[in-house]
N, C-alpha and C positions, 0 to 999 in steps of 0.2 A: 806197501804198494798203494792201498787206499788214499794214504796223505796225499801220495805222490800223485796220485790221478783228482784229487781236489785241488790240486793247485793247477794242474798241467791241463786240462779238459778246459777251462774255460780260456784261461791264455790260446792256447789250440784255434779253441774256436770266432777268438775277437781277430787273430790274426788270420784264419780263411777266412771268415767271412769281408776282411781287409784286402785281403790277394785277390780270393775268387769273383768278386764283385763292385767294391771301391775301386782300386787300383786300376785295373784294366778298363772301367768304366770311367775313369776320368782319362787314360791316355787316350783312348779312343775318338771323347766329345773332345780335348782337346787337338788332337790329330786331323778330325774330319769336322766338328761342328755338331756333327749330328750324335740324338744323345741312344746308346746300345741299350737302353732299358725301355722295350716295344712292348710288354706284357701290358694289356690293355685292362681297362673296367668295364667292360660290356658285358649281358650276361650270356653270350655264348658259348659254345663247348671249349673252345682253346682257352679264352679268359677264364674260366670256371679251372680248368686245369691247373692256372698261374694262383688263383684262389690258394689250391688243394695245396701246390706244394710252398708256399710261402706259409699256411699253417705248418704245414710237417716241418717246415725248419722250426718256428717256433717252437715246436715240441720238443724238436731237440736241445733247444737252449733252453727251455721252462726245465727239463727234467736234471740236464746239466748243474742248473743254477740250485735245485733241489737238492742233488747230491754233492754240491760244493759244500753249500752253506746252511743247507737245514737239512740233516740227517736224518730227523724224525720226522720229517714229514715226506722222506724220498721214500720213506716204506710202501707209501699209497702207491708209487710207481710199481709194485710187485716184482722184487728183485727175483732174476732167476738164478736163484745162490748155487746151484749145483755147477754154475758155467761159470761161478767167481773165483775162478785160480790164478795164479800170477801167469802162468805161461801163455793163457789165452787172452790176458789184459794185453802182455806183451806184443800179443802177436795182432793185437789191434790196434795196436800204437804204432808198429811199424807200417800198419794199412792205411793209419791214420795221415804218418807221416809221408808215406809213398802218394796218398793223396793229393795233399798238399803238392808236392813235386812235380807229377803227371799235371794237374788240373793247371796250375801254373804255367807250364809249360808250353800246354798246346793253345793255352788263351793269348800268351805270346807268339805266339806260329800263325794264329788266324790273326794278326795283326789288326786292324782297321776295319776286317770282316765279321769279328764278334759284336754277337749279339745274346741278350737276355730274352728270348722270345723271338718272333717270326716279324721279322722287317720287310712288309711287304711296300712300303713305300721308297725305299732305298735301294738302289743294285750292290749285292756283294759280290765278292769273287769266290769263286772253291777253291778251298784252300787243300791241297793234293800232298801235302810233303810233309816232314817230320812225323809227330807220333799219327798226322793224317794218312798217312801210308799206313800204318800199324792197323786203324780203326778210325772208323766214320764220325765216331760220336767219343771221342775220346775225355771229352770235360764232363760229359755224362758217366759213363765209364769211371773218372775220377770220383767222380762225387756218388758213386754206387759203392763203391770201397770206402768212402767217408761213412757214409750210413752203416757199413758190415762194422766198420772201426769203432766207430762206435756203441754198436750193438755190443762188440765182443768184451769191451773196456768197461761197462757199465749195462751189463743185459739185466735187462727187464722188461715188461710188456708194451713199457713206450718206444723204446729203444727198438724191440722188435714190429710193433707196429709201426714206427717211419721208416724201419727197412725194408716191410712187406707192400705200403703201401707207397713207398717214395721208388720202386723199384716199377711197381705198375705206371707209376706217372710218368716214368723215363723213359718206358717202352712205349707209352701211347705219344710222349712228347716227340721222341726219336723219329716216329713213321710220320708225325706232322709234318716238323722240321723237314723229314727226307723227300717227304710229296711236293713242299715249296720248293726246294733244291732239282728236280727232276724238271719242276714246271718253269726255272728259272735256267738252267744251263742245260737242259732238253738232255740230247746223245752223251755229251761231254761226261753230265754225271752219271748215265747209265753207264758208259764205259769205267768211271771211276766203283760205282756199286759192284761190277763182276769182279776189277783187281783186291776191293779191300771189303773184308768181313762189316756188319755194323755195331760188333762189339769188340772182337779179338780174335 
């Protein structure tokens, strides 16, 4: 199982980070012009947030690339061997892959209204249908199960540190996002807030 997750963890991850980001961020700028990656460099509280979780990814590809290709030195990552069985690898991998699925999905459903961060110079539309009916935040949602997927695939202290801490980031990013969207489509998105939960 090990072999199999050195090889498969990193393919995984060059391909979301291909789908979840490249891909949709090129139709987009090519669609509208305008480019979906709004995460700014200022040092205020929202930027600072973009900061936090653009490290937490890297952590997950640093520790990834640890455990692909230098074994001995993924020790420092402090494995937590008691969670390292196949059933629970398994059962990350189909989190991993349902990730991938989901986050795809609804980044194609918000069509030309996705964004990487809060686009306050741009009008977008709320996008009310598909897995948006289901859940408000649903590519967040996605990418909260990428982090559990990974945790469960390769647990260790980094792996559970970007789950604990990339989980906090999504819950303070969500209630940004949802404050722009309230100040942006007023009643409309209050009406949509009552019909649909903001996780599941």
């Amino acid at each position: 199982m090990e072999e199999f997750l050195r090889i498969i963890l990193p393919v995984y991850l060059v391909v979301y980070f291909a789908v979840a980001f490249v891909w949709r961020s090129v139709v987009v700028y090519k669609t509208t012009g305008i480019n979906p990656y709004v995460l700014g460099g200022s040092d205020n509280a929202y930027d600072y947030i973009g900061v936090i979780f653009r490290l937490t990814f890297l952590a997950v590809v640093g520790v990834i690339i640890l455990f692909s290709g230098f074994s001995s030195v993924y020790d420092y990552a402090a494995p937590i061997v008691w969670l390292e069985r196949d059933f629970i690898r398994w059962f990350g991998l189909v989190l991993l892959i349902a990730s991938l699925v989901w986050t795809a999905t609804a980044q194609f459903q918000m069509g030309a209204s996705w964004r990487i961060g809060i686009d306050k110079k741009n009008r977008t539309e709320l996008v009310e249908k598909g897995l948006f009916g289901v859940s408000r935040n649903p590519i967040f949602l996605g990418m909260r199960f990428a982090l559990a997927g990974f945790f469960l695939t390769i647990p260790n202290a980094v792996t559970l540190l970007t789950l604990g801490l990339g989980d906090v980031l999504m819950q303070i990013q969500v209630r940004l996002e949802e404050e722009h969207l309230r100040n942006l489509h007023g009643e409309k998105y209050a009406e949509f807030c009552k019909k649909v939960r903001r996780w599941i």
